[in-house]
Structures are given as C-alpha cells and as structure tokens.
N, CA, C and O of each residue as an XYZ file, in Angstrom:
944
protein
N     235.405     39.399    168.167
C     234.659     40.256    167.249
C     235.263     41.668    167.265
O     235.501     42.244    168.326
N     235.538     42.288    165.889
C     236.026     43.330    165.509
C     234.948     44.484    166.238
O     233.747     44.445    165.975
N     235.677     45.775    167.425
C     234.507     46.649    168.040
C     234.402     47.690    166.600
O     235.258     48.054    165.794
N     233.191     47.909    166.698
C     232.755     48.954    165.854
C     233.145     50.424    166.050
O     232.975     50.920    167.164
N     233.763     51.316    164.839
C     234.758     52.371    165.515
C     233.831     53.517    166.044
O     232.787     53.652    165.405
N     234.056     54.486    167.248
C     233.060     55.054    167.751
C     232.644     56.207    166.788
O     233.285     56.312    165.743
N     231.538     57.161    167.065
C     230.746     57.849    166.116
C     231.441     59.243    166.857
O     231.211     60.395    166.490
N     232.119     58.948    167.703
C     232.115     60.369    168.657
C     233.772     60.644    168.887
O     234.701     59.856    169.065
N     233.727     61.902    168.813
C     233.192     62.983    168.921
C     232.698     63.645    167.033
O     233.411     63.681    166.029
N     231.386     64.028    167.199
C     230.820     64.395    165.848
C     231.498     65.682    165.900
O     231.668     66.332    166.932
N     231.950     66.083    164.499
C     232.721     67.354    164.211
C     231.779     68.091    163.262
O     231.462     67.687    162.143
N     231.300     69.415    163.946
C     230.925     70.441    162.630
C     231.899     71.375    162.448
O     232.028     71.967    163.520
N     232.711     71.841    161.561
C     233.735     73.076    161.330
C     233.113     73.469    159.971
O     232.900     72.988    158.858
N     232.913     74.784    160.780
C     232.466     75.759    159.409
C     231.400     75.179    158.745
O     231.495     75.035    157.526
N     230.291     74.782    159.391
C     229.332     74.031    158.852
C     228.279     75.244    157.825
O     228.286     76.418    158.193
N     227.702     74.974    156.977
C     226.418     76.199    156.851
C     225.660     75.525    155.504
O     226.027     74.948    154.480
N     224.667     75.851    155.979
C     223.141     74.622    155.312
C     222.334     75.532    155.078
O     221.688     76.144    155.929
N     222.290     75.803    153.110
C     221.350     76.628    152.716
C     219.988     76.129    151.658
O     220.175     75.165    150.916
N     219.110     76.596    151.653
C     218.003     76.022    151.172
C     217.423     77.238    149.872
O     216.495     78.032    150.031
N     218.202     77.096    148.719
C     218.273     78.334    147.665
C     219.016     79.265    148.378
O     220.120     79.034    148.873
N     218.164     80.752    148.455
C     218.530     81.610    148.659
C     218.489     81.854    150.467
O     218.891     82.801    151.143
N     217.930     80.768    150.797
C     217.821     80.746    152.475
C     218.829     80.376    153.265
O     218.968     79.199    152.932
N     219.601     80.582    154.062
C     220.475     80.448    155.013
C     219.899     79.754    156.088
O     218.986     80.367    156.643
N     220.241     78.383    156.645
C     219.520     77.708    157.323
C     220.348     77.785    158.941
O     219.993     78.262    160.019
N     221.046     77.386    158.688
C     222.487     77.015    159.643
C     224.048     78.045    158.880
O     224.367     77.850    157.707
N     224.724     78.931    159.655
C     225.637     79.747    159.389
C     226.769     79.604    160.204
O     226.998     79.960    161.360
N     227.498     78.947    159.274
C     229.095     78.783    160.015
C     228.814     78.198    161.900
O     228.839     78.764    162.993
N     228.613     77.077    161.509
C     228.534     76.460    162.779
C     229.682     75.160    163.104
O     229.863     74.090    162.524
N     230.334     75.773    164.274
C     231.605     75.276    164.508
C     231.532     74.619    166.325
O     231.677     75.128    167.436
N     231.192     73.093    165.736
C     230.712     72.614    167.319
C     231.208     71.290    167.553
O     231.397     70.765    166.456
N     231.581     70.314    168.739
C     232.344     68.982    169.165
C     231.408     68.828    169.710
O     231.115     69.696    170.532
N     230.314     67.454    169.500
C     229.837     66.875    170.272
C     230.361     65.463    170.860
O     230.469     64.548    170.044
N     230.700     65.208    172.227
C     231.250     64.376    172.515
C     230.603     63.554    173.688
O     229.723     63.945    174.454
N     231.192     62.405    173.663
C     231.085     61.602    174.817
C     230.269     62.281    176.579
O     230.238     63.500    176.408
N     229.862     62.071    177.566
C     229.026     62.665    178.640
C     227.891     62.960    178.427
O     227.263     62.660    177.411
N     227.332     63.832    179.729
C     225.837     64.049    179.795
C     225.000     64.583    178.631
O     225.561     65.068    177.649
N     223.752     64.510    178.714
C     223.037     65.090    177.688
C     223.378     66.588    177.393
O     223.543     67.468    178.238
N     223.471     66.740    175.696
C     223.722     67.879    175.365
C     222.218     68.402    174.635
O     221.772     67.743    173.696
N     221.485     69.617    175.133
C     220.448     70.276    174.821
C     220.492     71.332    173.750
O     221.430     72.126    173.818
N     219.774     71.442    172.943
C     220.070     72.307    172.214
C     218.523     72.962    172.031
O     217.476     72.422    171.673
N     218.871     74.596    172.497
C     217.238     75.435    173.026
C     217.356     76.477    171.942
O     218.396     76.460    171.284
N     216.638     77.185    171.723
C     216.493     78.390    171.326
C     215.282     78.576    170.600
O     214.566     77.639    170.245
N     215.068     79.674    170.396
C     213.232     80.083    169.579
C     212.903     79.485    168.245
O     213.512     79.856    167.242
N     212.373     78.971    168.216
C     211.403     78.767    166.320
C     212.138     78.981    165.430
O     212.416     80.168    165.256
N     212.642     78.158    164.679
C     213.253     78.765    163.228
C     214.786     78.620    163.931
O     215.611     78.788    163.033
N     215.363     78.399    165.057
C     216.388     78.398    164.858
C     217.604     77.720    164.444
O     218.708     78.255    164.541
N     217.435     76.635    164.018
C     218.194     75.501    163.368
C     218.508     74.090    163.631
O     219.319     73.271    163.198
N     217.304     74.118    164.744
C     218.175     73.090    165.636
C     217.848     71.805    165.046
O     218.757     71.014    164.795
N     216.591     71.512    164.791
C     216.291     70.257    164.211
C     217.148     69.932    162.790
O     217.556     68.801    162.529
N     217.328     70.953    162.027
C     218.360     70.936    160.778
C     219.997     70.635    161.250
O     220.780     69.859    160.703
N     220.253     71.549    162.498
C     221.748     70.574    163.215
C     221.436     69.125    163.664
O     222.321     68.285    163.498
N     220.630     68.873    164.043
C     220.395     67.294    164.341
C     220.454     66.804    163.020
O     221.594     66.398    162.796
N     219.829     66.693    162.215
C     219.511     66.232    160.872
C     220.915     66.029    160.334
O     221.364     64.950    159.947
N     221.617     67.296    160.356
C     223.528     67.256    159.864
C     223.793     65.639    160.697
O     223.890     64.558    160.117
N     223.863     65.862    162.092
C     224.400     65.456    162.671
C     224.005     63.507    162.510
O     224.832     62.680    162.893
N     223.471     63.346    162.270
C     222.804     62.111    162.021
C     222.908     61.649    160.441
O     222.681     60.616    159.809
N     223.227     62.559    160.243
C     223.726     62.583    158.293
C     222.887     62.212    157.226
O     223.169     61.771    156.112
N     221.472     62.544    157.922
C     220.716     62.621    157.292
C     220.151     64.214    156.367
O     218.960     64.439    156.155
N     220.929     64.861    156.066
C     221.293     65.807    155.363
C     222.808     66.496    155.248
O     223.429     66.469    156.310
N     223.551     67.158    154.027
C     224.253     67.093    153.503
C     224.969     68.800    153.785
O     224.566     69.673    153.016
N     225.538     69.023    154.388
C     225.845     70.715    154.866
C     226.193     71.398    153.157
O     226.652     70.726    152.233
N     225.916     72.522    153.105
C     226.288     73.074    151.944
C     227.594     73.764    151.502
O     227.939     73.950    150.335
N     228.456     74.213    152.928
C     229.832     74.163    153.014
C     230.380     73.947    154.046
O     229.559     73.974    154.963
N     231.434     73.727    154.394
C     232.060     73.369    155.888
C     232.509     71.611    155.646
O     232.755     71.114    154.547
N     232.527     70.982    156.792
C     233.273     69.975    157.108
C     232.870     69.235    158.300
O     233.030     69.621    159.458
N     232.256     67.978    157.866
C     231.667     66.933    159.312
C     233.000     65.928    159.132
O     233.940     65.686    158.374
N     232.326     65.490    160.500
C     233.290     64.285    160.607
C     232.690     63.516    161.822
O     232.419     64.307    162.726
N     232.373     62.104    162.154
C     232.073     61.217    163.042
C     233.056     60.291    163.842
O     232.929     59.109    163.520
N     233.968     60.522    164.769
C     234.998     59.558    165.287
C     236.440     60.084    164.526
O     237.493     59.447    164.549
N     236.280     61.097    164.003
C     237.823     61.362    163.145
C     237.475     60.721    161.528
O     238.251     60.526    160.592
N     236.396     60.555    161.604
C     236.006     60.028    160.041
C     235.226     60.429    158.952
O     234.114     60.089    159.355
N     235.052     60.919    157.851
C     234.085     60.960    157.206
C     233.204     59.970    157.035
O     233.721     58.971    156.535
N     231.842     59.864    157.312
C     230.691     58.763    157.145
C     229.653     59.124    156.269
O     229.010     60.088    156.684
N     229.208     58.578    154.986
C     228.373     58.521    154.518
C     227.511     58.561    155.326
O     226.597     59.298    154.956
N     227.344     58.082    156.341
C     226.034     57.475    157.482
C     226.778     56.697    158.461
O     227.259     55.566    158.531
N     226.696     57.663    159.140
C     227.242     56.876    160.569
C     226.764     55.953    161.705
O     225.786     56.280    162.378
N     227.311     55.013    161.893
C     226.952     53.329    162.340
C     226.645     53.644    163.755
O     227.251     54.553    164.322
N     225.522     52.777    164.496
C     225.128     53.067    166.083
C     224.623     54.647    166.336
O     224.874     55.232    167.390
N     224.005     55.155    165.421
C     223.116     56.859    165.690
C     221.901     56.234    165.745
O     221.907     55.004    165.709
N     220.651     56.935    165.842
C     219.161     56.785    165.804
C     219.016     58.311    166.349
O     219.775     59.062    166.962
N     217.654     58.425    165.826
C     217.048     59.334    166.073
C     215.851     59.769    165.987
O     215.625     59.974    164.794
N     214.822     60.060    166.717
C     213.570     60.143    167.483
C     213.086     61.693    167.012
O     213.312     62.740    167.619
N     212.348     61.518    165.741
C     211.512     63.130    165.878
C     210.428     63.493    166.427
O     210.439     63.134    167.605
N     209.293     64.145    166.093
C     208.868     64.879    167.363
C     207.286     63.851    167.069
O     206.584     63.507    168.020
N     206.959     63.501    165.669
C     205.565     62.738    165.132
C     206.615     61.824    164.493
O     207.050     61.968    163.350
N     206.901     61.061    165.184
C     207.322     59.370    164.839
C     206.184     58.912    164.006
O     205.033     59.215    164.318
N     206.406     58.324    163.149
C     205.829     57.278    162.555
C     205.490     55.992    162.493
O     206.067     55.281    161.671
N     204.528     55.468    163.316
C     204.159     53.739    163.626
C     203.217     53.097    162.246
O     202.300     53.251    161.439
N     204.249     52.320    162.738
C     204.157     51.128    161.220
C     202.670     50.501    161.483
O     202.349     50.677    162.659
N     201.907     49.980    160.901
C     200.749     48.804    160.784
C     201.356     47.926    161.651
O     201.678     46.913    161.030
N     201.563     47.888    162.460
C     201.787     46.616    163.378
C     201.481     46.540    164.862
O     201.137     47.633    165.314
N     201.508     45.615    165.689
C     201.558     45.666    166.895
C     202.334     46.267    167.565
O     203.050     46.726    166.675
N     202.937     46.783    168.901
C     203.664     47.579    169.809
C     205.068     46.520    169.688
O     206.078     47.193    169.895
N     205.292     45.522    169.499
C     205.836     44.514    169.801
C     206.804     44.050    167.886
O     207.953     43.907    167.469
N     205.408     43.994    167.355
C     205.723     44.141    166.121
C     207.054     45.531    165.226
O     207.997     45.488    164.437
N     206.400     46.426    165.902
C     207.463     47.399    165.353
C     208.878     47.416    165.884
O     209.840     47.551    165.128
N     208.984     47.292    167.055
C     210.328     46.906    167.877
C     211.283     45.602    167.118
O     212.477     45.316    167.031
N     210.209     45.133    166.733
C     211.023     43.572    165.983
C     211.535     44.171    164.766
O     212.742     44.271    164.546
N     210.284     44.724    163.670
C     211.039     44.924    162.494
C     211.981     46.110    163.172
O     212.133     46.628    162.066
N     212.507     46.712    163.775
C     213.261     47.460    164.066
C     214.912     47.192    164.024
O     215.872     47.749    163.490
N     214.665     45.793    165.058
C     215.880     45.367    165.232
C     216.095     44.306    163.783
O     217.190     44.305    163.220
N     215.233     43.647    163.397
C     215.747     43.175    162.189
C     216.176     44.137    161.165
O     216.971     43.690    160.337
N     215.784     45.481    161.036
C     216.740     46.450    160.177
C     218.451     46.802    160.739
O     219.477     47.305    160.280
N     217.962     46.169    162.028
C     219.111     47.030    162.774
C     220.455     45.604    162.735
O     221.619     45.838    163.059
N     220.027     44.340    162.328
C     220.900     43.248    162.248
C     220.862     42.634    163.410
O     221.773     41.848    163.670
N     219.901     42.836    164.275
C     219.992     42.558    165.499
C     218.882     41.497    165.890
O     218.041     41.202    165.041
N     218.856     41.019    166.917
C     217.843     39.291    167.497
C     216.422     40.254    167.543
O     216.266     41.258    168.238
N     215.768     39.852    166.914
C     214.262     40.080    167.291
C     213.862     39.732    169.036
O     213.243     40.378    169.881
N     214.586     38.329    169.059
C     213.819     37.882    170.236
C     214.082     39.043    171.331
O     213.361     38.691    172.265
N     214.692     40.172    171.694
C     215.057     41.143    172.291
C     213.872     42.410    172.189
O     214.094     43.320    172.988
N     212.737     42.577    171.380
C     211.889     43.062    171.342
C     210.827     43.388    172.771
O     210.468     44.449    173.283
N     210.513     41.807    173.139
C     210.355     41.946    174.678
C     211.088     42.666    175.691
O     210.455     42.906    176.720
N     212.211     43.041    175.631
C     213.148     43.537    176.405
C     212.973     44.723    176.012
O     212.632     45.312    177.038
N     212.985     45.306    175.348
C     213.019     46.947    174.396
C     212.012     47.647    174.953
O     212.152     48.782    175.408
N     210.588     46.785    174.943
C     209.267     47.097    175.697
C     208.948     47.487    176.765
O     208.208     48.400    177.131
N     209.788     46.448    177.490
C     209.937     46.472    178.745
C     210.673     47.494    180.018
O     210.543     47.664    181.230
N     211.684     48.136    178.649
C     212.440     49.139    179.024
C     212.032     50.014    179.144
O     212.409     50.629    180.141
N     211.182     50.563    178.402
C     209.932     52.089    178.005
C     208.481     51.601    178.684
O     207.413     52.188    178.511
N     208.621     50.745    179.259
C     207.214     50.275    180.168
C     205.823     50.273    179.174
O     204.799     50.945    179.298
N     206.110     49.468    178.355
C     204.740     49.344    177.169
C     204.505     47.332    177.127
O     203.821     46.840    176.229
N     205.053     46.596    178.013
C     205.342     45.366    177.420
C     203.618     45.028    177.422
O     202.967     44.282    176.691
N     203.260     45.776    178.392
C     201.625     45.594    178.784
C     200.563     45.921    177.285
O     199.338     45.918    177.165
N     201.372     46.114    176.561
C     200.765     46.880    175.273
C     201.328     45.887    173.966
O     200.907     46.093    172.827
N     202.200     44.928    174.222
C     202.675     44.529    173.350
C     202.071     44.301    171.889
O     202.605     44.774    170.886
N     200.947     43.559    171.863
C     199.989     43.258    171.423
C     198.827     44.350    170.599
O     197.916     44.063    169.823
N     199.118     45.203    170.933
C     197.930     46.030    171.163
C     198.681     47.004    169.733
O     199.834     47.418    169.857
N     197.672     47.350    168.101
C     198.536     48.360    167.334
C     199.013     49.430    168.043
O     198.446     49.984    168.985
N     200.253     49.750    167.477
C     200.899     50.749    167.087
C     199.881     52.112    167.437
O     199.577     52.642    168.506
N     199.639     52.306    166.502
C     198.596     53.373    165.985
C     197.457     53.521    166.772
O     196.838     54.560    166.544
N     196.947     52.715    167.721
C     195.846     53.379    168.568
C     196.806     52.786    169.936
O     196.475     51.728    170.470
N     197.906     53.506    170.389
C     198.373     53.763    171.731
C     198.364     55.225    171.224
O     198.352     55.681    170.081
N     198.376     56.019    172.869
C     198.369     57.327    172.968
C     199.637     58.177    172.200
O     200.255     57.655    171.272
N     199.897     59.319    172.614
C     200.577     60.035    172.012
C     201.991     59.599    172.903
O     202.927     58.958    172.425
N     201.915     60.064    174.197
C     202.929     59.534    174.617
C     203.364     58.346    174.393
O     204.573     58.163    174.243
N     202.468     57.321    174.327
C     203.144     55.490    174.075
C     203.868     55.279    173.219
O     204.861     54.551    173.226
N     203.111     56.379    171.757
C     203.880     56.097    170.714
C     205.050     56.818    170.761
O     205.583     56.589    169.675
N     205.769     57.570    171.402
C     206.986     58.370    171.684
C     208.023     57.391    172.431
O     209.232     57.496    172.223
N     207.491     56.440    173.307
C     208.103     55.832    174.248
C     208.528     54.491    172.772
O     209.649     54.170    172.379
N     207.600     54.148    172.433
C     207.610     53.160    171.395
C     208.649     53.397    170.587
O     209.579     52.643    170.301
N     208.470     54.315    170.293
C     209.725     55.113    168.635
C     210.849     55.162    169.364
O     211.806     55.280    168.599
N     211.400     55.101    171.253
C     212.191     55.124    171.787
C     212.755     53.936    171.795
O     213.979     53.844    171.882
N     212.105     53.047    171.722
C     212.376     51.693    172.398
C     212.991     50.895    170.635
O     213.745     49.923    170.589
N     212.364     51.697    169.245
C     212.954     51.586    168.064
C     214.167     51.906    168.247
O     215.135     51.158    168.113
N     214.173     53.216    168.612
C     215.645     53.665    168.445
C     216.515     52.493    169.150
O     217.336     51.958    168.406
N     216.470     52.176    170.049
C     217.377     51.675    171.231
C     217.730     50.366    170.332
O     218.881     49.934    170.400
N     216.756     49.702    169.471
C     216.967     48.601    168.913
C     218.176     48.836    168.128
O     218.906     47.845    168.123
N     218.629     49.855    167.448
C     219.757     50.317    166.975
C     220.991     49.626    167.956
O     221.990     49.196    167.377
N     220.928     49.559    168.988
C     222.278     49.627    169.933
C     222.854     51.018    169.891
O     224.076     50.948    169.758
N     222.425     52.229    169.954
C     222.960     53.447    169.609
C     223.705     53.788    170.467
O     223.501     53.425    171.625
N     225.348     55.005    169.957
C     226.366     54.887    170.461
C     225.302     56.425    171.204
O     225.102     56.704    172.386
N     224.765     57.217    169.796
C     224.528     58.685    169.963
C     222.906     58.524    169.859
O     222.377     57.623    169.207
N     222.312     59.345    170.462
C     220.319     59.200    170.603
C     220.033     60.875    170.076
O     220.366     61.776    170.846
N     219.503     61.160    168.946
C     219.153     62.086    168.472
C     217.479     62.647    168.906
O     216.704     62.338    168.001
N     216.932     63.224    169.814
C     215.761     63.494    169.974
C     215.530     65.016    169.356
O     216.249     65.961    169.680
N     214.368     65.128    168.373
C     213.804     66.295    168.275
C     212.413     66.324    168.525
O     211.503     65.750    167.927
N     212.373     67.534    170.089
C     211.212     67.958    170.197
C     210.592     67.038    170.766
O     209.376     67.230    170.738
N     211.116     65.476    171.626
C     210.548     64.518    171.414
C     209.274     64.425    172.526
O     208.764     63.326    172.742
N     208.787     65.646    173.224
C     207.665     65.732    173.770
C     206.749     66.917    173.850
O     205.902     67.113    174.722
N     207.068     67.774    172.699
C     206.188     69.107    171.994
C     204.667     68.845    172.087
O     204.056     69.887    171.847
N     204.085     68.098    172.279
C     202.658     67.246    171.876
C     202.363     66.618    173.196
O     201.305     66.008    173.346
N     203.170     66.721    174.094
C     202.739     65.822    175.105
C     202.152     66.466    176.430
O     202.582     67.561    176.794
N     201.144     65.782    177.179
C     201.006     66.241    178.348
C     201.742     66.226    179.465
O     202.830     65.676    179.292
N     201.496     66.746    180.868
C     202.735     66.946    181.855
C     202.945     65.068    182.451
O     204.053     64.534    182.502
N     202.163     64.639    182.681
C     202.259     63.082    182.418
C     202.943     62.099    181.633
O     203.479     61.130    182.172
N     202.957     62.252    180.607
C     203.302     61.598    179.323
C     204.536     62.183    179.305
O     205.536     61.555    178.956
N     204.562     63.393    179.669
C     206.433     64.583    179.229
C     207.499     63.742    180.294
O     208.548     63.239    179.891
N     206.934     63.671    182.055
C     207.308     62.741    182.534
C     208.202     61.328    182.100
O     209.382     60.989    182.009
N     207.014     60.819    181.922
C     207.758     59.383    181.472
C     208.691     59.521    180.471
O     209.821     59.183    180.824
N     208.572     59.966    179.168
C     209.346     60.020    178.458
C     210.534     60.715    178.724
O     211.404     60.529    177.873
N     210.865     61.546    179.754
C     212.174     62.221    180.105
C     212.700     61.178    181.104
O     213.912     60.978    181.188
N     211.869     60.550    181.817
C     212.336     59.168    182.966
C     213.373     58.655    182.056
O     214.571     58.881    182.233
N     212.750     57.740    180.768
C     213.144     57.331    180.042
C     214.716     57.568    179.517
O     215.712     56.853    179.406
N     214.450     58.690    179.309
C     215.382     59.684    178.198
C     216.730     59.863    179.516
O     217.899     59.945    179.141
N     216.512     59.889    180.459
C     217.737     60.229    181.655
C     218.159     58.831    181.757
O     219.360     58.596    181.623
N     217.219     57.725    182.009
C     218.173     56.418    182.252
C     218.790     55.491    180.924
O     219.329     54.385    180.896
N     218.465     56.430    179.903
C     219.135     56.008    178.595
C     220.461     56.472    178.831
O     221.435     55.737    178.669
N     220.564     57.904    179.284
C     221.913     58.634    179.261
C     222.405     58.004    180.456
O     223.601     57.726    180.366
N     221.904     57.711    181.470
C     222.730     56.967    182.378
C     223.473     55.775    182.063
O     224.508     55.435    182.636
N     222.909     55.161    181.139
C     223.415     54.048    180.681
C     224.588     54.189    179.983
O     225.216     53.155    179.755
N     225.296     55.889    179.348
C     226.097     55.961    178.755
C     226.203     56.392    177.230
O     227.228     56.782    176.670
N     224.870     56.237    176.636
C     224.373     56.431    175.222
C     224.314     58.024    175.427
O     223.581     58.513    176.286
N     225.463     59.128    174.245
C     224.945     59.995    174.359
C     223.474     60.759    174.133
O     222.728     60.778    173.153
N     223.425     61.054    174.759
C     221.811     62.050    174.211
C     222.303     63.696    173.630
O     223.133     64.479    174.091
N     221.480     63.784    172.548
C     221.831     65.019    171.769
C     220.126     65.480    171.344
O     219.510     65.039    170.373
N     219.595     66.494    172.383
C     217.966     66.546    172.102
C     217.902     68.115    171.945
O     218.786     68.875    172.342
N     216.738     68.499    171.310
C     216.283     69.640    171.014
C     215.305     70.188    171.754
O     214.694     69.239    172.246
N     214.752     71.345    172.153
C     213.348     71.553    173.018
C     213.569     72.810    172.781
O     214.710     73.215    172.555
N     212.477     73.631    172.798
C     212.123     74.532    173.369
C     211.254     75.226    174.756
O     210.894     76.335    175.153
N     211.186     73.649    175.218
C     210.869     73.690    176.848
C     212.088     73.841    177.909
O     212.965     72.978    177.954
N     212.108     75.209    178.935
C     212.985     75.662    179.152
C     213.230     74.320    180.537
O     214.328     73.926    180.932
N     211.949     73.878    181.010
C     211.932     73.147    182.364
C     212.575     71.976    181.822
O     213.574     71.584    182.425
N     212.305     71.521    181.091
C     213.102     70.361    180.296
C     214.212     70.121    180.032
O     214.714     68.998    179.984
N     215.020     71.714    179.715
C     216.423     71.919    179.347
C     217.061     71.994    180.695
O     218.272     71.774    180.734
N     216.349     72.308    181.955
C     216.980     72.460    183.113
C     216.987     71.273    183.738
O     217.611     71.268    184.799
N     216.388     70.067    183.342
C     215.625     68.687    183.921
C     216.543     67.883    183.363
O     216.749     66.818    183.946
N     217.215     68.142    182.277
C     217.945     66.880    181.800
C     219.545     67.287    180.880
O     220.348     66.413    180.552
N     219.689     68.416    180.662
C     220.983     68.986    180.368
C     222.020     69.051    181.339
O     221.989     69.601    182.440
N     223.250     68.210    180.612
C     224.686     68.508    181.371
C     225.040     69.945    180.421
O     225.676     70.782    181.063
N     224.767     70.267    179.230
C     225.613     71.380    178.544
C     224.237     72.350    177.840
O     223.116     71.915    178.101
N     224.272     72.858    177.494
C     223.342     73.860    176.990
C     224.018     74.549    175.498
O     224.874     75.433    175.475
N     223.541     74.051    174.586
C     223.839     74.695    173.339
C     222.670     75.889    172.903
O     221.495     75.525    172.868
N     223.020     77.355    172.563
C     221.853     78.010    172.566
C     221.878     78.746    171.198
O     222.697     79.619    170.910
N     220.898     78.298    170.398
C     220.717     78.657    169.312
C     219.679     80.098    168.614
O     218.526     80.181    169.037
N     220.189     81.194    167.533
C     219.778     82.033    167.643
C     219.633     82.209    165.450
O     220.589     82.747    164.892
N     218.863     81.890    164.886
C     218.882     82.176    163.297
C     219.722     81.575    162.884
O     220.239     82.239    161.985
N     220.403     80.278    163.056
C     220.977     79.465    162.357
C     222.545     80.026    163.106
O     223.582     80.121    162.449
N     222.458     80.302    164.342
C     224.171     80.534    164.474
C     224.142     79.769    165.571
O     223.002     79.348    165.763
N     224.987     79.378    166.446
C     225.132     78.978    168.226
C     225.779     80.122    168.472
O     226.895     80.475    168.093
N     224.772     80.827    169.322
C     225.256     82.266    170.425
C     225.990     82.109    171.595
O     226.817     82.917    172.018
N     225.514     80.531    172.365
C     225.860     80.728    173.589
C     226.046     79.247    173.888
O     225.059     78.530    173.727
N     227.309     78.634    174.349
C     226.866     77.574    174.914
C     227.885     76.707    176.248
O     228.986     76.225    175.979
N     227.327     76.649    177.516
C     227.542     76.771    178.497
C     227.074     75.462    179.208
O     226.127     74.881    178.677
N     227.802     74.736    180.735
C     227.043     73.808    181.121
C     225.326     74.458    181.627
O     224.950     75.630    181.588
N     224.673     73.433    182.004
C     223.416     73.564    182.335
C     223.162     74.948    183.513
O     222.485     75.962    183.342
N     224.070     74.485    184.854
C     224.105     75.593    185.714
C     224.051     76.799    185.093
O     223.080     77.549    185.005
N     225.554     76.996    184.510
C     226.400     78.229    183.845
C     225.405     78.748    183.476
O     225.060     79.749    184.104
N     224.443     78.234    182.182
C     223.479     78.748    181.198
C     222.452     79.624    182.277
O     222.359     80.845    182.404
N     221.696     78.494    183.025
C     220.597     79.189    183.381
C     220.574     80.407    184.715
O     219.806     81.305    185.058
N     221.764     79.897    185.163
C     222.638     81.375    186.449
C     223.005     82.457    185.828
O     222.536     83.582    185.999
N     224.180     82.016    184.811
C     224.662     83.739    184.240
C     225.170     83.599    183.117
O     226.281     83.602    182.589
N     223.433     83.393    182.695
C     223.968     83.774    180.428
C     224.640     84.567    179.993
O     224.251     85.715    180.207
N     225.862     84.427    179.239
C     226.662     85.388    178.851
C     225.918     86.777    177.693
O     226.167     87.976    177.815
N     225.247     86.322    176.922
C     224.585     86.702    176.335
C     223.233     87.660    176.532
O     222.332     87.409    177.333
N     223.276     88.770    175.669
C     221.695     89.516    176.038
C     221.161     88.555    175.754
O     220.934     87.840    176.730
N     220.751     88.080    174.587
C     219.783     87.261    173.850
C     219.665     85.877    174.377
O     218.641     85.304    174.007
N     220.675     85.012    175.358
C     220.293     83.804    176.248
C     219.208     84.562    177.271
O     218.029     84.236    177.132
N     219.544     85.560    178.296
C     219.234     86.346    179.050
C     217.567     86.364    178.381
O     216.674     85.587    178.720
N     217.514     86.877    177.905
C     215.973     87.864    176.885
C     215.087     85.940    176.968
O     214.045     85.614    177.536
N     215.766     85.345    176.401
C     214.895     84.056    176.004
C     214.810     83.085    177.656
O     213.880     82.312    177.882
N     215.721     83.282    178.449
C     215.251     82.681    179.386
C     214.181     83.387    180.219
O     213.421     82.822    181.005
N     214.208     84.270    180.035
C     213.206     85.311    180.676
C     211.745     85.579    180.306
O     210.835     86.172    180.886
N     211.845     84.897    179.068
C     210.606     84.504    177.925
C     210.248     85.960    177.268
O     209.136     86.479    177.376
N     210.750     86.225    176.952
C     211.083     87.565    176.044
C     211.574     86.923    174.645
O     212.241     85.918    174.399
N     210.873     88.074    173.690
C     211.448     87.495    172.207
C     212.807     88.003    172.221
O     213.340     88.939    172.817
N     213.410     86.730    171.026
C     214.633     87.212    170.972
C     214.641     87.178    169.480
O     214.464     86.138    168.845
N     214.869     88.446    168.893
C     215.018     88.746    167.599
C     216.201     88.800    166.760
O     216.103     89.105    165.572
C-alpha cells in the first residue's frame, strides 16, 4: 500500500488574514514541524485560533503562501482538529466515534478502541449530549483520533473545564503526543503551556512576537511583552 505523503512540515510565509478592513493575522512567517507539542499563548484577540484554522485549511490566508509537506493542499490528508465547544451529534458516545471513522474511511469496529483510549468505554452507550463537559472534550478527542491524524489541532480545548476534567484531558493530550502525532494547541492557560509545551509560540495582535522552547520562554522571555503577559500584566 501506497504511504500517504506527510502533512509536515506546515509552511506559513508571509501569511496575513484580513476580515474587510480588519487585519486578523499580519505577515506571519512560521515551520511547524515534526516533535513535541507546539503551544501557541498569548491574550484575547490574538490570532491564534485563526492560525490554527489557516493551518488546518480550513480558511483561506488573504496574502502570503501555505504549504503542507512541500505541497499545496486544498485540504490536507491525516489533520483533525478539536475546538473549544465541540459539537456532539444525536447519538450515543460510541455512536459518534463510529460515524467518525466511517467519514474518516476507516473500520468502525475500532470505535471500541477510540473509547477506550480517552477512558469513556464505560459511557459507550450512554448520548453524546448528556455526558459532562469534560467527556464531551475527551469524546471529540477520541473523533479526532478516528482520523488517524499525522497533526492534532486543539483550540482552547479545556477553557470550560474544571481542574479535574483539565487533568484528564491534558493526560490524554500528552500520550497522544507521545505516540508521535504532532500536537499544535492554543491556550491561554499559562500552567498548561508549561505542562505540555516542547516550543512556545507567543502571539501578540495578529503577529508572533516571541517564540522559544518551553524552558527558554518561561526563564528568559526575550521580549517586554512575553515578560508583561507571563507576569499577568496586560499586554497592549
């Protein structure tokens, strides 16, 4: 069987994503590649969920230049991605994992396994829609995975959650990346960015100001404005 060509390293050059007269993302020039989870932090409004969105090609940059593996992709093969209020289908816990992988071309009968991975198999049965907040995060995880994903797009994917629930789902989220699947997640939780980042991308009004491994970042930000925001100070 012919291997499927990889998605990585995703190329933004000279990227910039405007919405009319709004400037969303400005000349953003970034390699996401292969290794540990790459985080991407910074205050409200700063672009990050709209760089994920590029990056997953589920939106269209307004000038600049992507590329997935050395390729241009309409939509690039083996991505998924996890936003922050997933959406559960009318179905059972078990049920959604299936139609998942049947979008994804893949064995249903593997649904059990998917479950089992995000620790819900106990729920199989049980809708969608009345598991907790966290379940359904772990759930929309265990969708994604049905993908076979090369790259795991998370935004925000525990903004809503309690210190319990934030838990599991980062358990989760580390032995995904152990497994080798990049992770490319967003937060504005700083304990989070220190809990599960190999690199630190730091975002400031649609630009990347600063971006450093995990240590580097949170020891000696090059930047006033990394500095100001780790310190929980606005950064304007």
């Amino acid at each position: 069987m012919r291997a499927e060509p990889s998605n990585l390293p995703i190329l933004f050059e000279d990227i910039s994503l405007r919405a009319g007269a709004t400037t969303i993302l400005e000349r953003i020039s970034l390699s996401l590649a292969s290794g540990p989870p790459t985080v991407l932090v910074g205050p409200n409004g700063a672009g990050k969920t709209s760089l994920l969105r590029l990056a997953m090609a589920l939106t269209a940059p307004s000038a600049g230049r992507m590329s997935w593996g050395g390729q241009d992709r309409p939509r690039p093969a083996r991505c998924a991605m996890v936003f922050q209020r997933p959406v559960m289908l009318r179905r059972s816990a078990l049920g959604n994992v299936a139609f998942a992988l049947k979008a994804a071309g893949q064995r249903s009968d593997r649904a059990a396994a998917l479950l089992e991975q995000v620790g819900l198999i106990r729920h199989a049965a049980r809708p969608a829609r009345r598991l907790s907040g966290g379940e359904q995060q772990r759930l929309a995880l265990a969708r994604a995975l049905a993908r076979n994903p090369e790259v795991l797009f998370l935004d925000e994917p525990t903004a809503s959650l309690d210190p319990a629930a934030t838990k599991s789902v980062e358990d989760i989220v580390a032995r995904i990346a152990d497994d080798g699947i990049k992770i490319v997640l967003a937060t504005h939780d700083l304990g989070q960015a220190r809990r599960l980042a190999g690199e630190i991308v730091f975002m400031v009004r649609g630009r990347i100001v600063e971006r450093a491994t995990a240590h580097q970042f949170f020891a000696s930000p090059a930047t006033r404005e990394a500095a100001t925001f780790i310190e929980g100070g606005l950064v304007i």
